[in-house]
C-alpha positions in Angstrom: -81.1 27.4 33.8 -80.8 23.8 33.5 -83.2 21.6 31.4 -84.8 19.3 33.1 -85.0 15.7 31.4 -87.7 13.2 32.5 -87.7 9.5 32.4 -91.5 9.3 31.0 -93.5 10.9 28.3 -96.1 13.5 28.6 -99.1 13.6 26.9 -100.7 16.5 25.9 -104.6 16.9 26.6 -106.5 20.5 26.8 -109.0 21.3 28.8 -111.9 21.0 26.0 -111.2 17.2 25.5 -110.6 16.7 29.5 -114.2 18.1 30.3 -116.2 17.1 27.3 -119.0 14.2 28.5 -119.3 12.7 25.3 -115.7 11.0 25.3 -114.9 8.6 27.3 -111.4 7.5 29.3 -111.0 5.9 26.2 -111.3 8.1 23.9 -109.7 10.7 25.7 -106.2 9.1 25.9 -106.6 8.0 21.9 -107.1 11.9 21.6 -104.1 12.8 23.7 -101.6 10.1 21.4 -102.8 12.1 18.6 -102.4 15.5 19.8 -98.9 14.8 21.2 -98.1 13.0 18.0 -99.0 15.2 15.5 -96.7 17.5 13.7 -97.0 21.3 12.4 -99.5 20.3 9.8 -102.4 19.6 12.8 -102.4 16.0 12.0 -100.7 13.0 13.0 -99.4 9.8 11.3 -99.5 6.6 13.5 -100.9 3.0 12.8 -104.1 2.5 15.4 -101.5 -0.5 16.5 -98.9 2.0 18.2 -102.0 3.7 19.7 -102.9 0.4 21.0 -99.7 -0.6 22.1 -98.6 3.3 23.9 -102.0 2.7 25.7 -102.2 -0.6 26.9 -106.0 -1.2 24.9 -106.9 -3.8 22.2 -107.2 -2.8 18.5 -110.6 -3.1 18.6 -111.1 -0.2 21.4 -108.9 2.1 19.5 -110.8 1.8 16.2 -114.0 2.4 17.9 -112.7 5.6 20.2 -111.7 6.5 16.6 -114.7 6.3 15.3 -116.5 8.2 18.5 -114.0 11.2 17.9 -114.8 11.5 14.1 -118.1 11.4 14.5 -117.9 13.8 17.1 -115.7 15.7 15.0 -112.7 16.1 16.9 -110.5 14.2 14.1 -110.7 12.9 10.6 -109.6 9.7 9.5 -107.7 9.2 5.9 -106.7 5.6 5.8 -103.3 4.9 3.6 -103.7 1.2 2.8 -103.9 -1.8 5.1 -100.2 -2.4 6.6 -99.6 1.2 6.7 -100.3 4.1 9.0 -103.6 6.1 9.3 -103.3 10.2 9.1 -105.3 11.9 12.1 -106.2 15.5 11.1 -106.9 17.0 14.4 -109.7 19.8 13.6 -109.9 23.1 15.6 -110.8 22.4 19.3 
């Protein structure tokens, strides 16, 4: 059987981040970047820029979702430095 080999990405978002009222559109498709992105390890290494720029939202929007989804608990944030990437660890959902 043939593999078939799309044009566009996917992103991956489950069904618990999909139906959970606390998030919003937002926040939602910041969650699905990260999921998507991340590697083996449950966490993903991206600057909050890419997330911005994959998603068509301003900086600002991004670093508040982020905040929303640590808070809520969904992720936690280890900052690097300040030109450098961000790691994500993406808790158990």
């Amino acid at each position: 059987m043939q593999k078939k080999i799309y044009w566009f990405e996917f992103w991956a978002t489950p069904k618990i981040i999909q139906s959970d009222r606390r998030l919003g559109p937002i926040d939602k498709d910041v969650m699905s970047v990260l999921i998507t992105r991340m590697n083996g390890e449950n966490y993903a290494k991206i600057k909050q820029q890419t997330i911005a720029d994959d998603l068509g939202y301003s900086i600002r929007a991004i670093a508040e979702s982020i905040k929303t989804l640590e808070k809520i608990g969904y992720i936690r944030n280890q900052r690097i430095g300040k030109k450098c990437c961000n790691i994500y660890k993406i808790n158990k959902l």
